[in-house]
Structures are given as structure tokens and as C-alpha cells.
PQR file of N, CA, C, O and H, with PARSE charges and radii, in Angstrom:
ATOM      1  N   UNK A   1      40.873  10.939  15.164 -0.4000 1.5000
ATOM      2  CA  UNK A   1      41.810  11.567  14.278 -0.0000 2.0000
ATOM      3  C   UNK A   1      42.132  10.635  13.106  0.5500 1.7000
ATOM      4  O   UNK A   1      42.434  11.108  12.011 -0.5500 1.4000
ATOM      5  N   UNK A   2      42.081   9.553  13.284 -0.4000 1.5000
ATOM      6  CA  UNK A   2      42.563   8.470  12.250 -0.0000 2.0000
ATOM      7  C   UNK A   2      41.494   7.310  12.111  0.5500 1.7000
ATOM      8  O   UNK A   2      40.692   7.183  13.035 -0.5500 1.4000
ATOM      9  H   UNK A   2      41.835   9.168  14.173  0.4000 1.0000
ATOM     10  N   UNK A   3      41.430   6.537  11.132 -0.4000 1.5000
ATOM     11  CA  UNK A   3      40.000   5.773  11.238 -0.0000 2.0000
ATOM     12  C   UNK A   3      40.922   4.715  11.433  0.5500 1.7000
ATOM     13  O   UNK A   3      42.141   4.863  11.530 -0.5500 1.4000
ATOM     14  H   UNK A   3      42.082   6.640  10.381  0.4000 1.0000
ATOM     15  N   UNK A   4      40.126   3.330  11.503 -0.4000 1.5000
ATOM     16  CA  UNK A   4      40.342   2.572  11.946 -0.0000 2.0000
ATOM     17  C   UNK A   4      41.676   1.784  11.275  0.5500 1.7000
ATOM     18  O   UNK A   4      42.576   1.307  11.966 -0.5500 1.4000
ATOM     19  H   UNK A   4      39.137   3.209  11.423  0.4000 1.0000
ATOM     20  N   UNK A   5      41.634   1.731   9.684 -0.4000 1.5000
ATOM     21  CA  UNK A   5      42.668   1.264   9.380 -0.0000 2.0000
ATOM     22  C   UNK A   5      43.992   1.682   9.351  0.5500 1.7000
ATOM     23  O   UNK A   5      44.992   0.966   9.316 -0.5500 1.4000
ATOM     24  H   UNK A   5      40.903   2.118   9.123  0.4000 1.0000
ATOM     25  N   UNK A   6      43.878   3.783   9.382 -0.4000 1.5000
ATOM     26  CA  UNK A   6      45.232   3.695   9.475 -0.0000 2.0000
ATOM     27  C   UNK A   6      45.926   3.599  10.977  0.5500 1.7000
ATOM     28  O   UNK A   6      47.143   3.652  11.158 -0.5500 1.4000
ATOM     29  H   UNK A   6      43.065   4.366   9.411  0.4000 1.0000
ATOM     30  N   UNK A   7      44.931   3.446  12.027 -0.4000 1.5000
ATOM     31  CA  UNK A   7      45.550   3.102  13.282 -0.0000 2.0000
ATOM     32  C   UNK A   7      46.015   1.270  13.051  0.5500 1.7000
ATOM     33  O   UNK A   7      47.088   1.182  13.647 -0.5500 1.4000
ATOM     34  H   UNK A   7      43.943   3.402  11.880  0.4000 1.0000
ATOM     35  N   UNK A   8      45.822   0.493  12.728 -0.4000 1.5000
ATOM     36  CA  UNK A   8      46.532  -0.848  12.063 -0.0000 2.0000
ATOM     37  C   UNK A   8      47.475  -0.626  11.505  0.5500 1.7000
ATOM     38  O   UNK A   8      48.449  -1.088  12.099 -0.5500 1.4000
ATOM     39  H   UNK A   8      44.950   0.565  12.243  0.4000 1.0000
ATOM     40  N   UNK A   9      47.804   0.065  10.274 -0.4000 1.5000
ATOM     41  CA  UNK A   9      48.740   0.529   9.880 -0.0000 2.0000
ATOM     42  C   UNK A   9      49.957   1.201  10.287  0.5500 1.7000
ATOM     43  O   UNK A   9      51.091   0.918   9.901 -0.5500 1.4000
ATOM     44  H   UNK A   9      47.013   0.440   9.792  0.4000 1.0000
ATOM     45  N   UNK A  10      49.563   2.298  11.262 -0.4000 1.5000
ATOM     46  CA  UNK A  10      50.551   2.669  12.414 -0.0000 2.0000
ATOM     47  C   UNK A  10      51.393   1.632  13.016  0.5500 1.7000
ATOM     48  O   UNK A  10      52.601   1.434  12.889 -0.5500 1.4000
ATOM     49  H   UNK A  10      48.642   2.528  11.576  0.4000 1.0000
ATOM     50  N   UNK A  11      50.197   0.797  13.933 -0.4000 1.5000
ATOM     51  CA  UNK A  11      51.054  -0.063  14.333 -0.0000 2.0000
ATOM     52  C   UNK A  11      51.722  -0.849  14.140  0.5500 1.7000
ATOM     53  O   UNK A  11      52.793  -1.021  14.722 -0.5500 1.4000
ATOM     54  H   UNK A  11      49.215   0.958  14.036  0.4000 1.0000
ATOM     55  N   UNK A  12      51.096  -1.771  12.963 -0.4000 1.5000
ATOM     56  CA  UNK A  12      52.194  -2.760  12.097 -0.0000 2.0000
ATOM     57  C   UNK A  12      53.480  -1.680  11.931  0.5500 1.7000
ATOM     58  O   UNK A  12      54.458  -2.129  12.530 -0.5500 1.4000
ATOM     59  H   UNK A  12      50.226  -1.631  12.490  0.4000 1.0000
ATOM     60  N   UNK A  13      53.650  -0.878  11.531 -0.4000 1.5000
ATOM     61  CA  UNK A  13      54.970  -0.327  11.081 -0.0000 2.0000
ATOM     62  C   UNK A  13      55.906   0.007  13.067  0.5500 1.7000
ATOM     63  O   UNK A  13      57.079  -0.178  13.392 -0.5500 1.4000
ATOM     64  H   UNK A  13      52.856  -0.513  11.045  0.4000 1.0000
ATOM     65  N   UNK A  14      55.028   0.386  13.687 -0.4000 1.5000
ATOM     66  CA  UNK A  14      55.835   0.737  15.094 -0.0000 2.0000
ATOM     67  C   UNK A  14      56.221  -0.464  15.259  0.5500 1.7000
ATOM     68  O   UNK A  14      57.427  -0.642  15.429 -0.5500 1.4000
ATOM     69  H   UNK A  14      54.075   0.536  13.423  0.4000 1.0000
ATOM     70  N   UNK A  15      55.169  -1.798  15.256 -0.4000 1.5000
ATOM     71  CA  UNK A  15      55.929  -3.126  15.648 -0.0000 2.0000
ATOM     72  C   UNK A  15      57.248  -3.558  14.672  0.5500 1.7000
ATOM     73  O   UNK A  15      58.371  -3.866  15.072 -0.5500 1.4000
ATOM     74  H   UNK A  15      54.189  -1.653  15.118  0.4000 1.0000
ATOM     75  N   UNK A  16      56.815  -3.495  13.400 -0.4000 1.5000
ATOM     76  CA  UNK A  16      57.981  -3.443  12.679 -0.0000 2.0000
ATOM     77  C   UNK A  16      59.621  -2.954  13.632  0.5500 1.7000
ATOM     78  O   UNK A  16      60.514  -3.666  14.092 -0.5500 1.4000
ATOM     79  H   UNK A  16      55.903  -3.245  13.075  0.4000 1.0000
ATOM     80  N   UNK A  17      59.455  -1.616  13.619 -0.4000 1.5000
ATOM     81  CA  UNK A  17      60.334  -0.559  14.084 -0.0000 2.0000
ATOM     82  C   UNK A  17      61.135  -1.277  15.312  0.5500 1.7000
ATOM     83  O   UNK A  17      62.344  -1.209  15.539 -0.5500 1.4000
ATOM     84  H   UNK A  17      58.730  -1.037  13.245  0.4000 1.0000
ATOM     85  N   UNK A  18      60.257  -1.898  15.954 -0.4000 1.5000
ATOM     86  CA  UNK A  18      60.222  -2.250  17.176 -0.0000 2.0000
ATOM     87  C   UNK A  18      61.450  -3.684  17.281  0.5500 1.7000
ATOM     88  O   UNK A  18      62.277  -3.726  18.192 -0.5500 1.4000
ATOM     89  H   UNK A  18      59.276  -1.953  15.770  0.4000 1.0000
ATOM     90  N   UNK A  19      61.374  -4.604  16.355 -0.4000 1.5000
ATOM     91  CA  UNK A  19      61.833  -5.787  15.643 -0.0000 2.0000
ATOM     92  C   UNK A  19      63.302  -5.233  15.197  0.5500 1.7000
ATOM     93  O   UNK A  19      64.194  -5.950  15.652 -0.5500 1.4000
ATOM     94  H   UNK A  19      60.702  -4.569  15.615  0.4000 1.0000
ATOM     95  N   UNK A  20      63.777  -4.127  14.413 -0.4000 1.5000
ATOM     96  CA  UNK A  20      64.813  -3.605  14.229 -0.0000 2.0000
ATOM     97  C   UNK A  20      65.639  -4.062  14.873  0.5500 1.7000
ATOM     98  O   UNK A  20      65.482  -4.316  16.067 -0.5500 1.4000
ATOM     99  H   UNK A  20      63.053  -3.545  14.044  0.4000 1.0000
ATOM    100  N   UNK A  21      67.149  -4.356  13.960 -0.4000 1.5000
ATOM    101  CA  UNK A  21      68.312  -4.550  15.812 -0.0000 2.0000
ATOM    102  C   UNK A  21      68.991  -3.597  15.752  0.5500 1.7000
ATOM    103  O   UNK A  21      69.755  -3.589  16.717 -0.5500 1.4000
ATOM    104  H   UNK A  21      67.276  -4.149  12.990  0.4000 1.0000
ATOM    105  N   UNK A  22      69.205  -2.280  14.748 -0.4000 1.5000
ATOM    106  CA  UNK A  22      69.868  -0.954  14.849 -0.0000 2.0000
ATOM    107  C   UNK A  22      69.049   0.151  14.695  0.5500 1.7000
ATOM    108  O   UNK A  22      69.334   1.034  13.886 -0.5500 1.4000
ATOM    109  H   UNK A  22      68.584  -2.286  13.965  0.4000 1.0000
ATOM    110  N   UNK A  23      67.549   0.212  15.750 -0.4000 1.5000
ATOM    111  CA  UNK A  23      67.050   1.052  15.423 -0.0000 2.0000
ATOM    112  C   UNK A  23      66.895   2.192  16.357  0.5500 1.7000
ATOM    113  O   UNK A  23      66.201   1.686  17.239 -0.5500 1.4000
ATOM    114  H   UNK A  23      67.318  -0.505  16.408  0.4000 1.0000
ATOM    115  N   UNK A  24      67.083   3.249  16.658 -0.4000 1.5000
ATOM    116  CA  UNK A  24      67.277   4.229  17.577 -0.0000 2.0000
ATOM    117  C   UNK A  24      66.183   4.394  18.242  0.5500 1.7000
ATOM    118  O   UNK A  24      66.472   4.598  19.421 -0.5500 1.4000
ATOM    119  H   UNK A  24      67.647   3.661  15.942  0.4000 1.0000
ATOM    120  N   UNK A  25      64.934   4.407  18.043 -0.4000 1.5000
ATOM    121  CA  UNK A  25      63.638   4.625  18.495 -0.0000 2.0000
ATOM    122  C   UNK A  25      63.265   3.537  19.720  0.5500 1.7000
ATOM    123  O   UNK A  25      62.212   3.736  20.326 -0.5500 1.4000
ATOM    124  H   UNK A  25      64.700   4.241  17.085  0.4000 1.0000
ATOM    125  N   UNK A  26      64.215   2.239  20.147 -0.4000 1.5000
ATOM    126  CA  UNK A  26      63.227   1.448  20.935 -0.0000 2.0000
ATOM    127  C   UNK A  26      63.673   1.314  22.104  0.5500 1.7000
ATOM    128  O   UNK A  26      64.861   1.365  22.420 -0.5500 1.4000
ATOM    129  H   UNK A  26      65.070   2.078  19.655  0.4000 1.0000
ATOM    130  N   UNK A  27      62.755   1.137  22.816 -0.4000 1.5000
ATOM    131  CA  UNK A  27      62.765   2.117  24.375 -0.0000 2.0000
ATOM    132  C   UNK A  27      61.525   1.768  24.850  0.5500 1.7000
ATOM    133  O   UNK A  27      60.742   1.188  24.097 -0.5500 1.4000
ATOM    134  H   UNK A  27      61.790   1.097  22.559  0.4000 1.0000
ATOM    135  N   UNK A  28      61.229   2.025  25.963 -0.4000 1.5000
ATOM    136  CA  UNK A  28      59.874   2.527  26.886 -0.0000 2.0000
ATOM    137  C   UNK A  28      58.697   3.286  26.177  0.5500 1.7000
ATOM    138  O   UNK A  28      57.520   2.962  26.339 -0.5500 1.4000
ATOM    139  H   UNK A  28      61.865   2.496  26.574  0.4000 1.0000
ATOM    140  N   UNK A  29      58.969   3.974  25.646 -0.4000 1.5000
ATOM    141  CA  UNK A  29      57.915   4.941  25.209 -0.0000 2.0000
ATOM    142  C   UNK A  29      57.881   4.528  23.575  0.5500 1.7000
ATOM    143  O   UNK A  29      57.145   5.271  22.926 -0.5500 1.4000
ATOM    144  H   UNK A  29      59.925   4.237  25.513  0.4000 1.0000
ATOM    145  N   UNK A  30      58.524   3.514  22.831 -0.4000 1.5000
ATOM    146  CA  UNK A  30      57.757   2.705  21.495 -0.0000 2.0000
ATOM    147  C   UNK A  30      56.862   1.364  22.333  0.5500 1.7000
ATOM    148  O   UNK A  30      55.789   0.898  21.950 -0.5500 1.4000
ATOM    149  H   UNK A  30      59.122   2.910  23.358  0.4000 1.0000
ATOM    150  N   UNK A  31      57.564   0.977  23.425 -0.4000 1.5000
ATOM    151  CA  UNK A  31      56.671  -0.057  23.866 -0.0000 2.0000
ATOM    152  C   UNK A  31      55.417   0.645  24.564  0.5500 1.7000
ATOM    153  O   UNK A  31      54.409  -0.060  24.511 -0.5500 1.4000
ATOM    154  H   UNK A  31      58.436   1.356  23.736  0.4000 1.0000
ATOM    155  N   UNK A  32      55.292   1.552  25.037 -0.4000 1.5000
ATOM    156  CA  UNK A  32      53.716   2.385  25.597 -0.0000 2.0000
ATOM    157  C   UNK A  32      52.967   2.353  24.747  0.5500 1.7000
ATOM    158  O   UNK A  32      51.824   1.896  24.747 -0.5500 1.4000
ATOM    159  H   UNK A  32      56.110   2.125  25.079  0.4000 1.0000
ATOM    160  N   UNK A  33      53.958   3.182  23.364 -0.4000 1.5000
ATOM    161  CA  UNK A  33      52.949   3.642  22.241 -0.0000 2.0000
ATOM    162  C   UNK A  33      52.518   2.435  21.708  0.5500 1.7000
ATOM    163  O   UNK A  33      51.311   2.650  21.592 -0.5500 1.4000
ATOM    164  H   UNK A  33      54.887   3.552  23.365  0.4000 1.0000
ATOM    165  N   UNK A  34      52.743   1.125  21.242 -0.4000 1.5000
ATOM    166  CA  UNK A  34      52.438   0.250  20.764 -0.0000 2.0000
ATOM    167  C   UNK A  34      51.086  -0.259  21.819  0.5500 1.7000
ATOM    168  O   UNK A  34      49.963  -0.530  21.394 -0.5500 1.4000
ATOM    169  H   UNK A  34      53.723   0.951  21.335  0.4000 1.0000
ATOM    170  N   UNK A  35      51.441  -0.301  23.040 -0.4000 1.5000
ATOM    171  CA  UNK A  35      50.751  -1.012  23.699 -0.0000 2.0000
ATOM    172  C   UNK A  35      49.473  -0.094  23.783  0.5500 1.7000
ATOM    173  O   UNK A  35      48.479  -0.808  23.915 -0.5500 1.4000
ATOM    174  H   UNK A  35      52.353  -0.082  23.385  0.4000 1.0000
ATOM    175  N   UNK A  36      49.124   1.409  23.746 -0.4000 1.5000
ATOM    176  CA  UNK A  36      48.246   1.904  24.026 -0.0000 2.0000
ATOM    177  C   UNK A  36      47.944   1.975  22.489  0.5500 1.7000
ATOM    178  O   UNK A  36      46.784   1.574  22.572 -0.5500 1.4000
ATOM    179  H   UNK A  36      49.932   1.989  23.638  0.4000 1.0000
ATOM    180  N   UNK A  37      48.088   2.141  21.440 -0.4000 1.5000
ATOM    181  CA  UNK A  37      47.816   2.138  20.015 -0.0000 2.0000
ATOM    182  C   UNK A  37      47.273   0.382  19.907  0.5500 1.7000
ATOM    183  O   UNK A  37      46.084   0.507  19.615 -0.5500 1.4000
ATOM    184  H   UNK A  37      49.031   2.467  21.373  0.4000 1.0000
ATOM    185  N   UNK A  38      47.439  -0.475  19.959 -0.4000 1.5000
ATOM    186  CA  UNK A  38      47.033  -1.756  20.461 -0.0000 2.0000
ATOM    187  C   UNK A  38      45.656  -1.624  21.400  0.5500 1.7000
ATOM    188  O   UNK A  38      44.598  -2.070  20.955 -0.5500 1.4000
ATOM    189  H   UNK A  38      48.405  -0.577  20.196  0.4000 1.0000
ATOM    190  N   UNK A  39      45.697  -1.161  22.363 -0.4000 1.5000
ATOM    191  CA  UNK A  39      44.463  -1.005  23.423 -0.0000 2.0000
ATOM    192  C   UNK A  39      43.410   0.092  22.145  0.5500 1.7000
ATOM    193  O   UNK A  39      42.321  -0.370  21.803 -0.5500 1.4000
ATOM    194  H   UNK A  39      46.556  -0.798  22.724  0.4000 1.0000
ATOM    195  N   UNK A  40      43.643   0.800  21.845 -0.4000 1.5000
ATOM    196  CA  UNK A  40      42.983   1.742  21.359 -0.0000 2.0000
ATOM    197  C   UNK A  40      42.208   0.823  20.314  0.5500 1.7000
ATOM    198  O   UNK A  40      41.070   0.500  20.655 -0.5500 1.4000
ATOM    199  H   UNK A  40      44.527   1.175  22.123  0.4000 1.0000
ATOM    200  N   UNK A  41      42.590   0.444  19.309 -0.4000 1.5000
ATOM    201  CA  UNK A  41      42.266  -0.819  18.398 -0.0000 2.0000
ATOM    202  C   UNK A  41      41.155  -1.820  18.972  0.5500 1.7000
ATOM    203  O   UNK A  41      40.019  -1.793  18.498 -0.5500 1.4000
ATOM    204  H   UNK A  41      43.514   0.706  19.032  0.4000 1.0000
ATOM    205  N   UNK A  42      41.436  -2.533  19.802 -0.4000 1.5000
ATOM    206  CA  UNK A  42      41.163  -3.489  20.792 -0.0000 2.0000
ATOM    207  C   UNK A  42      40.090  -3.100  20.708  0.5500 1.7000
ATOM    208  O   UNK A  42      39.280  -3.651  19.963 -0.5500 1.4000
ATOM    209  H   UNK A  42      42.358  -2.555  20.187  0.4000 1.0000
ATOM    210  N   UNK A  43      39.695  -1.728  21.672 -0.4000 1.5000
ATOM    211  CA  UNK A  43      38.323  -1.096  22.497 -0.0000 2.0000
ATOM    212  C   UNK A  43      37.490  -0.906  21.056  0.5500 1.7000
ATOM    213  O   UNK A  43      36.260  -0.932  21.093 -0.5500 1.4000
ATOM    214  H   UNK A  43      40.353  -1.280  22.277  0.4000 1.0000
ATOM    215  N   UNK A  44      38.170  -0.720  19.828 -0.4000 1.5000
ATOM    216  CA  UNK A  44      37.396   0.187  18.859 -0.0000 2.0000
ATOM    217  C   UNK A  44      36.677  -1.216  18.308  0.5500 1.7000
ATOM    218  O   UNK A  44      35.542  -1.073  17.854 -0.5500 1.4000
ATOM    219  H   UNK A  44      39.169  -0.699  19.798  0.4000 1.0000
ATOM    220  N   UNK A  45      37.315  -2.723  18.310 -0.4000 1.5000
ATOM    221  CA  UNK A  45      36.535  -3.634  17.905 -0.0000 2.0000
ATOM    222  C   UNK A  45      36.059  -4.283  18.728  0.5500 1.7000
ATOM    223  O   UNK A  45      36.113  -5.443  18.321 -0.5500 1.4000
ATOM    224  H   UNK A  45      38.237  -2.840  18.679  0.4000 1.0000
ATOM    225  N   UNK A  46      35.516  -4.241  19.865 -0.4000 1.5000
ATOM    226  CA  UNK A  46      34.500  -4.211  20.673 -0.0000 2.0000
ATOM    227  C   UNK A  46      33.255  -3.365  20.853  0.5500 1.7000
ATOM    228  O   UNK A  46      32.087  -3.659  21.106 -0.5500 1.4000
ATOM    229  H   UNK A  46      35.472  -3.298  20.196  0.4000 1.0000
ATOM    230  N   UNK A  47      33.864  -2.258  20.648 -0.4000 1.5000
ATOM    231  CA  UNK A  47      32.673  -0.923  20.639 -0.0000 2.0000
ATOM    232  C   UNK A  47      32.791  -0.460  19.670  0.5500 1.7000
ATOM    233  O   UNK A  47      33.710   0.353  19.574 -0.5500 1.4000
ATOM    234  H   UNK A  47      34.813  -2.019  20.443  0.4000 1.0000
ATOM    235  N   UNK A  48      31.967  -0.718  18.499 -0.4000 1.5000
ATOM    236  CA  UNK A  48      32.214  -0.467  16.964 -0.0000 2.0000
ATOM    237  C   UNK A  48      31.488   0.938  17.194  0.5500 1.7000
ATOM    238  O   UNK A  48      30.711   0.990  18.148 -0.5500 1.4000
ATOM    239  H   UNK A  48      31.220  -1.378  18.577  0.4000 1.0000
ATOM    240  N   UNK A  49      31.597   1.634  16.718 -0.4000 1.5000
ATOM    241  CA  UNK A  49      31.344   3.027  16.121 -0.0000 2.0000
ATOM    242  C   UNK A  49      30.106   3.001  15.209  0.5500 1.7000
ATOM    243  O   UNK A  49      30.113   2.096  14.374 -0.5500 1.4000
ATOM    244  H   UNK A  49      32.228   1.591  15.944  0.4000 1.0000
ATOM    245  N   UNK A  50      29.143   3.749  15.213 -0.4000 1.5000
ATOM    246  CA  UNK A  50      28.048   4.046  14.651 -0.0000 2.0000
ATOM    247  C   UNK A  50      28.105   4.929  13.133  0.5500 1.7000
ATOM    248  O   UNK A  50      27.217   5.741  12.873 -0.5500 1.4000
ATOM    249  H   UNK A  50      29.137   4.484  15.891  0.4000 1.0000
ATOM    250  N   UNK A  51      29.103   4.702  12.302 -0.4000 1.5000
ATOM    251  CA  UNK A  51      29.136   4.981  10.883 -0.0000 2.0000
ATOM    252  C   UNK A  51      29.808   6.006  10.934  0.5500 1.7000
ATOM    253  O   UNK A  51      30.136   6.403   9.816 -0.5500 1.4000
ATOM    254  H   UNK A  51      29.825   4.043  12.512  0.4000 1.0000
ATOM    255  N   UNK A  52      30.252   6.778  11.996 -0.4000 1.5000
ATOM    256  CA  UNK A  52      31.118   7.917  11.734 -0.0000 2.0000
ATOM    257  C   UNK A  52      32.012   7.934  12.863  0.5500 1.7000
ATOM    258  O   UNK A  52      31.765   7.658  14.037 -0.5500 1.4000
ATOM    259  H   UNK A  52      29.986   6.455  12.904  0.4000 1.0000
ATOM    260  N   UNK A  53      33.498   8.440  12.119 -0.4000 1.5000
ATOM    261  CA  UNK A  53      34.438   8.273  12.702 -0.0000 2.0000
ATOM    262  C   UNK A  53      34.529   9.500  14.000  0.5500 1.7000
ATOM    263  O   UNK A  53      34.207  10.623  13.611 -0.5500 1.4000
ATOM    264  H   UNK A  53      33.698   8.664  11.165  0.4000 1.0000
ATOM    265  N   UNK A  54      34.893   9.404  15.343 -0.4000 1.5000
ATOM    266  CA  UNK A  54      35.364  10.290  15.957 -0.0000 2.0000
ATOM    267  C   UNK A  54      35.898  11.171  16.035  0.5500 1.7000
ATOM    268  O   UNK A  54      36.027  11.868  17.041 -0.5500 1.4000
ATOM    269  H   UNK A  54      35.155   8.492  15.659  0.4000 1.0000
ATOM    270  N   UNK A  55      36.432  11.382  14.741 -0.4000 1.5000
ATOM    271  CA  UNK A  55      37.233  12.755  14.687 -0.0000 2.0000
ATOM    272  C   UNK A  55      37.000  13.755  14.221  0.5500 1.7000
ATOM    273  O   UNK A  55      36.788  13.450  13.047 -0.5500 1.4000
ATOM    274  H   UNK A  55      36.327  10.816  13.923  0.4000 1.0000
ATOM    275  N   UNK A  56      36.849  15.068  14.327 -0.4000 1.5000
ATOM    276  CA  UNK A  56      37.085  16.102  14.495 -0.0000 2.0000
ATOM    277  C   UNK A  56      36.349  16.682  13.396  0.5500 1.7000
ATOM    278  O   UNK A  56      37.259  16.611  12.571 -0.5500 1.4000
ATOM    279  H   UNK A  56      37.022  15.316  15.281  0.4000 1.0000
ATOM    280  N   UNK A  57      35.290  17.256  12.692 -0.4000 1.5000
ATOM    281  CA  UNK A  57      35.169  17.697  11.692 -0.0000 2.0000
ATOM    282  C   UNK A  57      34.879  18.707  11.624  0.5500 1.7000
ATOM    283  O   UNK A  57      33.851  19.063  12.200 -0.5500 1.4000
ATOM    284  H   UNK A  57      34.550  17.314  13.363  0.4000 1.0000
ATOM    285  N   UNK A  58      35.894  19.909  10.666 -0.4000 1.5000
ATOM    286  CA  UNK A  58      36.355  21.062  10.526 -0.0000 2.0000
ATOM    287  C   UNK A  58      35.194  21.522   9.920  0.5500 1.7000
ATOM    288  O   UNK A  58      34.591  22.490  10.384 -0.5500 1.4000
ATOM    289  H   UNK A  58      36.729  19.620  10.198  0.4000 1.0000
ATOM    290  N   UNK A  59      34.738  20.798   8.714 -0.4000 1.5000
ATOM    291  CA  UNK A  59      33.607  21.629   8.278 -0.0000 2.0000
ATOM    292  C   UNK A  59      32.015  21.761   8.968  0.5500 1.7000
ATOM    293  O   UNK A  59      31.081  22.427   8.522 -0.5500 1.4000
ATOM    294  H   UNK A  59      35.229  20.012   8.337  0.4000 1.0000
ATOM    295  N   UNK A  60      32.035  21.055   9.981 -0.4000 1.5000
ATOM    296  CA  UNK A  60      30.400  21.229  10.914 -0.0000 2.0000
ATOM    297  C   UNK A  60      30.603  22.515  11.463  0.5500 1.7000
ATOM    298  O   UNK A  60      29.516  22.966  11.825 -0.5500 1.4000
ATOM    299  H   UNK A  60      32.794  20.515  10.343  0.4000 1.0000
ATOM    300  N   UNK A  61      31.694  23.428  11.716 -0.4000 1.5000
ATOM    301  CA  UNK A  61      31.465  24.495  12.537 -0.0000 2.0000
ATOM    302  C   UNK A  61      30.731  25.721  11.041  0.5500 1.7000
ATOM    303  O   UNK A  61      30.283  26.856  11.206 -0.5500 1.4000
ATOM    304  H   UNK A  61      32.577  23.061  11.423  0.4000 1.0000
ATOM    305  N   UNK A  62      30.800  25.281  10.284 -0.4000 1.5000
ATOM    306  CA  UNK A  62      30.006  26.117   9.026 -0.0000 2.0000
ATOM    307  C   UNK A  62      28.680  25.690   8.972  0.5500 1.7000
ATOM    308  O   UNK A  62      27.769  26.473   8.702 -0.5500 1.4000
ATOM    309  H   UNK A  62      31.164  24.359  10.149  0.4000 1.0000
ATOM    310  N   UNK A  63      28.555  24.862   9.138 -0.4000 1.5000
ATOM    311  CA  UNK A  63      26.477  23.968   9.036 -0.0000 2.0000
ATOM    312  C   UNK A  63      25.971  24.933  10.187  0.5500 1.7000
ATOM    313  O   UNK A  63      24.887  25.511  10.116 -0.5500 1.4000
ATOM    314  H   UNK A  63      29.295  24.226   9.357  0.4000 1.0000
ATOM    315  N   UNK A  64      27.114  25.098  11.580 -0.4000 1.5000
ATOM    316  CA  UNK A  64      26.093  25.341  12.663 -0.0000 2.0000
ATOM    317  C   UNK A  64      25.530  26.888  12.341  0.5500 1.7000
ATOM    318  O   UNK A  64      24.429  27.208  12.788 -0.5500 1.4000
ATOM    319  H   UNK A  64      27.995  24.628  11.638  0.4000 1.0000
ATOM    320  N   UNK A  65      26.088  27.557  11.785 -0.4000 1.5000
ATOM    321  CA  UNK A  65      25.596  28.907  11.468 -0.0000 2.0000
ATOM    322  C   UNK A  65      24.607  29.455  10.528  0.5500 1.7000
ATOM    323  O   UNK A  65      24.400  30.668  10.487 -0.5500 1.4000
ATOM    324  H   UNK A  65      26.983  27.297  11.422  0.4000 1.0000
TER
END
């Protein structure tokens, strides 16, 4: 769904968020999301991707016809 940089981007800002000392959001489930948005990253620069991103592309269901 997102390429590689704006998943970096995500997270720098959740960790940001995270750092806050009046911020309503931090809890259990900003520390999951960080940590699995982190893992996700991780795996993607280990197992680099073959020139195209994983996600979803709306316009191939028109080629197949």
C-alpha cells in the first residue's frame, strides 16, 4: 500500500507522537503499531523487492481484458 519511504515517514512521525508528554494517542496499541511498522521496514530491507512495489494496482484489472 505504501512504498518504502512513506512507511519511514509514518514512523518517524508515530515515534515522534510517541515522545509527546501531552499526547492522547500513547498507549499499547502506538507501541504495537510502531513496533510492527518497524518489523515491516526491517523485513523489507532484508528482502528487497524486485522493482515493484506490492501494492495493489487498480489499473492491471483493465490490461487483463
Amino acid at each position: 500500500m505504501f512504498n518504502h519511504e512513506q512507511k519511514r515517514l509514518i514512523l518517524r512521525i508515530l515515534m515522534k507522537e510517541r515522545e509527546r508528554w501531552f499526547s492522547k494517542n500513547k498507549g499499547k496499541l502506538l507501541d504495537k503499531t510502531i513496533s510492527d511498522l518497524f518489523q515491516m521496514i526491517r523485513n523489507e530491507s532484508h528482502n528487497p523487492y524486485e522493482g515493484y512495489d506490492k501494492a495493489l494496482d487498480w489499473f492491471d484489472r483493465d490490461r487483463r481484458k
